[in-house]
C-alpha positions in Angstrom: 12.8 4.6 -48.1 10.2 7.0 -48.1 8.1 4.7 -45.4 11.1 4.7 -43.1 12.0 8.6 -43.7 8.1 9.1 -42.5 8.0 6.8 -39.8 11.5 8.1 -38.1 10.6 11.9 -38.7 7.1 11.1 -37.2 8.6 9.3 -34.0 10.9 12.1 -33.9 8.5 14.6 -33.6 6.7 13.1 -31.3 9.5 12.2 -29.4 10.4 16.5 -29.1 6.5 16.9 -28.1 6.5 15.0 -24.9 7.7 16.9 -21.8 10.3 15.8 -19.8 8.8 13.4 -17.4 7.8 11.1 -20.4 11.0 11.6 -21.9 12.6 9.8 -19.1 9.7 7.1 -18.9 11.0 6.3 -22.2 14.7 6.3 -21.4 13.4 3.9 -18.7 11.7 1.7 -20.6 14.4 0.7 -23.6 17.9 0.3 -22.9 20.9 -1.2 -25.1 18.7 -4.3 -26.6 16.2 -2.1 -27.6 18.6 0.6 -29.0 20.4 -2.5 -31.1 17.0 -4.3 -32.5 16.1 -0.2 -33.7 19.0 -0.1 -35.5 19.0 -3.7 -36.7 15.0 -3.1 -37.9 15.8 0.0 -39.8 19.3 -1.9 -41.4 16.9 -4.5 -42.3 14.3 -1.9 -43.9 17.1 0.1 -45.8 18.3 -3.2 -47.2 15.2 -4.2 -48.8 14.1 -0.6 -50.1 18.2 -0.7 -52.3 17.4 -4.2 -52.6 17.7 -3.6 -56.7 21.2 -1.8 -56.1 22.5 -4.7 -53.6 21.7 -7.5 -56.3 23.3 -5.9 -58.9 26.5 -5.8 -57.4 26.2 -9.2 -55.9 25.4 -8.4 -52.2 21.9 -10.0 -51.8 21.1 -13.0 -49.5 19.0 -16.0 -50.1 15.8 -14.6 -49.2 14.1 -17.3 -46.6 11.1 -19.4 -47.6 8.2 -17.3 -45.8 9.0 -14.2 -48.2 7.8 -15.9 -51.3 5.6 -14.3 -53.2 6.3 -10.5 -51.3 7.7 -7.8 -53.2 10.5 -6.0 -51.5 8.2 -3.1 -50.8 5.5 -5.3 -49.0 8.4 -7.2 -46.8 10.3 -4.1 -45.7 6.3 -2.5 -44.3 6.5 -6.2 -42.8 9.6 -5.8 -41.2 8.6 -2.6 -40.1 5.3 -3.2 -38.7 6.6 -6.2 -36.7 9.6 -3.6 -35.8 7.4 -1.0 -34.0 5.3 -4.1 -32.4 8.3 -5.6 -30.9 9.4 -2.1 -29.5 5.7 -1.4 -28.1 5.7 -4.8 -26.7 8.8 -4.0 -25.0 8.5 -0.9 -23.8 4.6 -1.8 -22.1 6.5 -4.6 -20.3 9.9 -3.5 -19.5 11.1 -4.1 -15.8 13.5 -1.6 -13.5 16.4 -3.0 -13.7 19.3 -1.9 -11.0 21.5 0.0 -13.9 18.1 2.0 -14.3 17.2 2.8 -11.2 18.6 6.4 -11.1 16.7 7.1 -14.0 13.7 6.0 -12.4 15.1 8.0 -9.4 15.1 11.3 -12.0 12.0 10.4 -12.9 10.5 10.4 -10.0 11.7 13.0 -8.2 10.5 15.1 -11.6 7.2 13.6 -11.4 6.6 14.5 -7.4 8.3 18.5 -8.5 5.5 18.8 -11.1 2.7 16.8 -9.0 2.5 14.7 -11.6 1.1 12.5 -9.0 -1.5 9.6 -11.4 1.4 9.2 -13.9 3.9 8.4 -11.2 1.3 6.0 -9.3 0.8 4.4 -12.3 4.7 4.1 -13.2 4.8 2.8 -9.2 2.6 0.0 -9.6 4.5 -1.2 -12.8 7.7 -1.3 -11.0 7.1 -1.4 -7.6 8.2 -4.9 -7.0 11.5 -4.2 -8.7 12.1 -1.3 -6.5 11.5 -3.3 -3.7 14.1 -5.8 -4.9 16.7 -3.1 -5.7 15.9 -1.6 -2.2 16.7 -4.8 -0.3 19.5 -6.0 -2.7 17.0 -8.7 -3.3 17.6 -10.1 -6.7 18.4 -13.9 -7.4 21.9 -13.0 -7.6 22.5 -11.1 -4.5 20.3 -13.3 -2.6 22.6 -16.7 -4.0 26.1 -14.1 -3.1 24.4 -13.8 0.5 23.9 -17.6 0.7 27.6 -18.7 -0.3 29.9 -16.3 0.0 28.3 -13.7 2.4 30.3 -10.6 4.4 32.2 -11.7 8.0 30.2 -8.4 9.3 28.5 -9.0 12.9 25.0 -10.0 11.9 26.7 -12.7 10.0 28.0 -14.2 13.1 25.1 -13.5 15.2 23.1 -15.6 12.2 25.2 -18.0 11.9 24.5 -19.4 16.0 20.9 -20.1 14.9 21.6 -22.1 11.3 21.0 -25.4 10.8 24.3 -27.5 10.1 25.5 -27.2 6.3 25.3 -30.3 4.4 28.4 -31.6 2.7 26.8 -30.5 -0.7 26.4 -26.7 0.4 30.1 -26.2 1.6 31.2 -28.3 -1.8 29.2 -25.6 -3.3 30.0 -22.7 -1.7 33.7 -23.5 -2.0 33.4 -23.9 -5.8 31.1 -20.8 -6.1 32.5 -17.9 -3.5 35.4 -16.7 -6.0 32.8 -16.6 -8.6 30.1 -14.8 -6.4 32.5 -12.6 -5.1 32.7 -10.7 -8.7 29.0 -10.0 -8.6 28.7 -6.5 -8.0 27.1 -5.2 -4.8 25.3 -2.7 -6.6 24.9 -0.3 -3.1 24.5 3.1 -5.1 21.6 1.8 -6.9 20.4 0.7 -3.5 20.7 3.6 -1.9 19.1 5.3 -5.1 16.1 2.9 -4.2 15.7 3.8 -1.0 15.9 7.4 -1.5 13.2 7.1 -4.0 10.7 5.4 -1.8 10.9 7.1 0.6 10.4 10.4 -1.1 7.5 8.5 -3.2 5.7 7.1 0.1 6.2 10.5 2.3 4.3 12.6 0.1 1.5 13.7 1.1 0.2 14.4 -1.8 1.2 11.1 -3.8 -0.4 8.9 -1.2 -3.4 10.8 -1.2 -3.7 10.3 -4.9 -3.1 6.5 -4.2 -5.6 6.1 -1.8 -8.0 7.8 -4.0 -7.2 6.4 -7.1 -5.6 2.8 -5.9 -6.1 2.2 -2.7 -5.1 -1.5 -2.4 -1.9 -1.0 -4.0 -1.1 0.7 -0.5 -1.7 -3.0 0.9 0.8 -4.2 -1.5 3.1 -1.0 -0.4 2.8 -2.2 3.2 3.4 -5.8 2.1 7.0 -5.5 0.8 7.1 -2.9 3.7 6.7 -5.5 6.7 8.7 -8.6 4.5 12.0 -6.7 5.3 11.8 -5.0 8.5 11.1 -1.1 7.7 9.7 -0.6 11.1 9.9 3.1 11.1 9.4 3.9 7.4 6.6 1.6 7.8 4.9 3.5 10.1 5.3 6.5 8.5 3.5 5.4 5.6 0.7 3.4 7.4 -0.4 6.4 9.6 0.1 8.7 6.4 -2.0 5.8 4.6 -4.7 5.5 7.0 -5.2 9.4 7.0 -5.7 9.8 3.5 -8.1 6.8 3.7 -10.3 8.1 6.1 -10.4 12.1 4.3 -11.7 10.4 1.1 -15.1 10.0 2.5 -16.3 8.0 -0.5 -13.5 5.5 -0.4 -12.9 1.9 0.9 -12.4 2.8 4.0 -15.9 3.9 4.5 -17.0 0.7 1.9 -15.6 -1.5 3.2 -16.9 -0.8 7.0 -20.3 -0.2 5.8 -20.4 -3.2 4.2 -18.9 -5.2 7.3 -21.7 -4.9 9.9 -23.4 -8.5 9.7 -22.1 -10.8 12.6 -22.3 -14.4 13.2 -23.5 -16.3 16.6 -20.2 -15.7 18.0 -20.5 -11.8 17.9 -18.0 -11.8 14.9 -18.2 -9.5 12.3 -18.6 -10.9 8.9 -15.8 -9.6 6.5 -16.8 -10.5 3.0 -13.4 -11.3 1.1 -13.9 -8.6 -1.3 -13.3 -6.1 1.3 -9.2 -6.5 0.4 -8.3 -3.9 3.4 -10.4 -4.9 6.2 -9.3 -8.9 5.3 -5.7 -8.0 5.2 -5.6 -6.1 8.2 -7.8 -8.8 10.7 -8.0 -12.2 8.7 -4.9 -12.3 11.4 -5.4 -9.6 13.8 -1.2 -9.8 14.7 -0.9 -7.6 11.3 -3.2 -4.9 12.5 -1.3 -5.2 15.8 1.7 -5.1 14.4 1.1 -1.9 12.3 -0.3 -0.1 15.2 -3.6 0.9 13.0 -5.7 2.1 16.1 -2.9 5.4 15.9 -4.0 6.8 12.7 -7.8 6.4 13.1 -7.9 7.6 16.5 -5.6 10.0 16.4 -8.0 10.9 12.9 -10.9 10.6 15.1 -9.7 12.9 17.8 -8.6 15.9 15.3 -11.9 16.2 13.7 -13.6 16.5 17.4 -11.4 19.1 17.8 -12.3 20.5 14.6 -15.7 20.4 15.6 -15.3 21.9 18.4 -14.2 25.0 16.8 -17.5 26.4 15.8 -20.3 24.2 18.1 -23.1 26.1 16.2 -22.1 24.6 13.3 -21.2 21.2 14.4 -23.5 18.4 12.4 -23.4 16.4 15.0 -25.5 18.3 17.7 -28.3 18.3 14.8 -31.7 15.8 15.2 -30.5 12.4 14.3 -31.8 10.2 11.3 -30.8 6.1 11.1 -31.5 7.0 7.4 -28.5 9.6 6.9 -25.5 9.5 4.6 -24.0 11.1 7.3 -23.5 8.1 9.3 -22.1 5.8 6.6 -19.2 9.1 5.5 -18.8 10.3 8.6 -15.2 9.6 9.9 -16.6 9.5 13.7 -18.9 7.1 13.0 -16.2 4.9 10.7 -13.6 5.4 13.4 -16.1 4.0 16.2 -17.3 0.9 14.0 -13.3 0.4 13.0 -12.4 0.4 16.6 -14.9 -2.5 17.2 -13.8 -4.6 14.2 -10.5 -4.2 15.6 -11.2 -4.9 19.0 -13.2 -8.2 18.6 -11.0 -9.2 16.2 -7.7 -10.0 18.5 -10.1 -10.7 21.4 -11.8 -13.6 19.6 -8.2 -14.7 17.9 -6.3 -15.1 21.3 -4.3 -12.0 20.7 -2.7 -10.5 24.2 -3.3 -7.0 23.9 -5.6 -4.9 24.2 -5.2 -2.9 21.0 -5.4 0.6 22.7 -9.4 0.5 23.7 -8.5 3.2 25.5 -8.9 5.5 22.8 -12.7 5.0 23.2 -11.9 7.0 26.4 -10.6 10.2 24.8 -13.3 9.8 22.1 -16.1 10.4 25.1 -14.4 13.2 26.7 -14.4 15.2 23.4 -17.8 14.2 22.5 -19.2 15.3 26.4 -17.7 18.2 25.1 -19.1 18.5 22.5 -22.3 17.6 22.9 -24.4 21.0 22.6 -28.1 20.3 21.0 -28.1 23.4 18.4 -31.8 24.5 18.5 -33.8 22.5 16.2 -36.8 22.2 16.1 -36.5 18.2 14.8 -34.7 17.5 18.2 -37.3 15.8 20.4 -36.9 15.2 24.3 -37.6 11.6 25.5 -36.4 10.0 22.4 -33.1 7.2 22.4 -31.0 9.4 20.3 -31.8 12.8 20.5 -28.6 13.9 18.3 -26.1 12.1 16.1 -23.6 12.7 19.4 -26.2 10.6 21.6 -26.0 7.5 18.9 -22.2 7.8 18.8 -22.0 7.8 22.3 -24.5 5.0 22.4 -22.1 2.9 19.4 -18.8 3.6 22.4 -20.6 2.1 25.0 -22.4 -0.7 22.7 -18.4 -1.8 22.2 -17.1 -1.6 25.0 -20.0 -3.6 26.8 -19.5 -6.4 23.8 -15.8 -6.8 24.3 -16.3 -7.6 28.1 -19.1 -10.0 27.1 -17.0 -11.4 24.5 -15.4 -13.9 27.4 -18.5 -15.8 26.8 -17.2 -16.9 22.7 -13.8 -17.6 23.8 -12.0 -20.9 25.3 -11.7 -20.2 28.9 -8.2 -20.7 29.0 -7.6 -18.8 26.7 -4.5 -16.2 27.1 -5.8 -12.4 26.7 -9.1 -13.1 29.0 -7.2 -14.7 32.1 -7.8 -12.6 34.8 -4.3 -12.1 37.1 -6.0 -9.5 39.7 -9.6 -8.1 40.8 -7.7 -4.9 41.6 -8.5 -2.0 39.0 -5.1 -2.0 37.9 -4.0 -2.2 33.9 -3.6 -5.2 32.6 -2.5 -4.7 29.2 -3.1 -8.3 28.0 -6.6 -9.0 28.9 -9.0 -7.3 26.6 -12.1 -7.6 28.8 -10.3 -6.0 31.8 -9.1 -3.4 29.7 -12.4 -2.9 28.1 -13.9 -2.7 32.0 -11.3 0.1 33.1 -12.0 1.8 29.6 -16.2 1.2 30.3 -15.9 2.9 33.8 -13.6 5.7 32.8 -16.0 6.3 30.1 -19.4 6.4 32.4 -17.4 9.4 34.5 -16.5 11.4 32.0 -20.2 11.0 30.8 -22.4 11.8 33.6 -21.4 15.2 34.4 -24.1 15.9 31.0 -26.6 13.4 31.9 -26.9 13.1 35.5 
């Protein structure tokens, strides 16, 4: 008895130790089970310690076979080590469930109060495919209530034009089934729990930044569940808040990845080693990039910090004596947003896709960079040379894309959708990339000359 007094006063103290937040982590983890194989453990434990007291008043039970040859000392430490293993076991593994998903609501919300930002993103990543499922009412239940005995609401018979015809099996079976399925709780306070919490997770600021430091592909996974249901706007939200942090940690994967994705094949392709998880996600098929609008938050990105640059010109790196050799190429967010613009460029261009993935942004980069462009004095700045300052190369990287996406007509079928050509006029066509990348090329060149001619 003394064992299980020490073990229960230990766990208790501990327990009293932890601040709130892991408190509730806890409360998450074990439920009703785990509260009833506790008190099952120590009933076990306390039995063996009064074993003597039992058997002399005729209460023991036939001990089973693996016990022979334990005292009842050695069997109850047994029964307790493989007590606090279980639980462990248990409580590493547990899943949200929907009954505790205000918990993890508490939780959560105490964990983004406190900033507690790692321990949530690691809590997040255990359960985010749970929360997902809660979110959408997307459980194997609700999903076979939906199937056979779903809600008369409006979508339902707007569906319901484009099914297939039932087979004689499925309206046995949902005939059978419905009064059954009808008891199965809609659970909608739990879902509107989830959705409160994940948006409140994924809108920080701060929390995302964390996870783009700390885990940036669990942001693809985010993104993921994000597109399988149709959050169009909360999508977006995250994805531009996503990119952002991406692009301020200047020793992330954003910046890995693209430095590590400048080989290109015969066909002017870039080659995007599979181990670069964003950059394959996003343009392994390009309609995903298009789809989540990802040339907004790296322009947009690109634009601010011109503007921030352009705040103090005597200060601006840019306007310094350029060197192929600097860091500052590979962690500078100009240079990244450039080289991202012509991965994402080529990319749709070269997989048929009809539109022309606002190029155009290559247009506002040039105007702010013209105005940028103020050579600070010195001395390493030489006249006559290709690149004078690190503005001349990036200026020089604009104009290398844009000239390879009008030449890319040459590694596509002729036919092929996004390069036919409906007018010579120079009027937009948003679905031709070439033409686009032509009106883009000569608005560029205009704004450009006023420094160089």
């Amino acid at each position: 008895m003394a064992l299980l007094i020490t073990v229960l006063s230990l766990l208790v103290a501990v327990y009293r130790a932890l601040p709130g937040e892991r408190r509730l982590d806890l409360r998450l983890r074990f439920g009703l089970l785990d509260g009833v194989i506790a008190m099952s453990g120590v009933a076990v434990v306390a039995y063996l310690d009064m074993y003597t007291f039992f058997k002399a008043h005729g209460l023991t039970l036939t001990p089973p076979m693996w016990t022979v040859g334990l005292t009842t000392d050695q069997l109850a430490r047994v029964v307790l080590l493989a007590l606090l293993v279980l639980l462990g076991l248990r409580g590493q593994f547990a899943r949200l469930t929907t009954k505790r998903m205000h918990r993890f609501q508490q939780l959560a919300d105490e964990l983004l109060w406190s900033q507690g930002y790692l321990e949530l993103l690691l809590s997040l990543e255990t359960h985010l495919g749970r929360l997902f499922a809660i979110y959408h009412a997307n459980g194997w239940l609700q999903r076979l209530k939906r199937r056979y005995a779903p809600q008369r609401t409006l979508q339902y018979w707007m569906d319901l034009a484009n099914r297939p015809p039932q087979t004689i099996f499925d309206r046995v079976l949902a005939k059978v089934c419905s009064p059954m399925l009808a008891l199965i709780p809609e659970h909608a306070d739990e879902q509107v729990a989830a959705r409160q919490t994940a948006q409140n997770i994924l809108q920080s600021r701060g929390f995302v930044s964390v996870l783009a430091g700390s885990r940036p592909y669990l942001g693809i996974e985010v993104i993921m569940n994000l597109r399988e249901h149709g959050d169009k706007f909360f999508r977006q939200e995250f994805v531009e808040l996503y990119i952002s942090e991406l692009l301020s940690n200047r020793s992330g994967v954003f910046y890995t990845e693209l430095a590590n994705s400048w080989n290109t094949n015969a066909n002017h392709r870039y080659e995007i080693p599979a181990s670069n998880r964003l950059l394959t996600f996003l343009f392994r098929d390009a309609k995903i990039a298009q789809e989540l609008e990802v040339y907004r938050p790296v322009g947009e990105y690109v634009l601010r910090e011109l503007d921030e640059l352009s705040r103090a010109p005597a200060k601006d790196p840019y306007n310094h004596a350029f060197r192929e050799d600097d860091q500052r190429m590979s962690q500078s967010p100009l240079f990244a947003g450039v080289h991202f613009f012509d991965v994402m460029v080529s990319e749709p261009l070269l997989q048929g896709i009809t539109w022309h993935m606002w190029l155009y942004y290559s247009t506002h980069m040039v105007e702010k960079i013209v105005g940028n462009y103020q050579p600070a004095d010195d001395p390493l700045i030489q006249d006559g040379v290709e690149f004078p300052i690190y503005y001349s190369r990036l200026l020089y990287d604009i104009f290398g894309a844009l000239r390879d996406w009008i030449l890319g007509i040459e590694y596509v079928p002729a036919n092929q959708e996004n390069i036919k050509l409906v007018s010579t006029r120079p009027d937009h066509q948003n679905d031709n990339i070439p033409k686009s990348s032509v009106l883009a090329l000569g608005i560029c060149v205009r704004r450009a000359c006023p420094v160089f001619l």
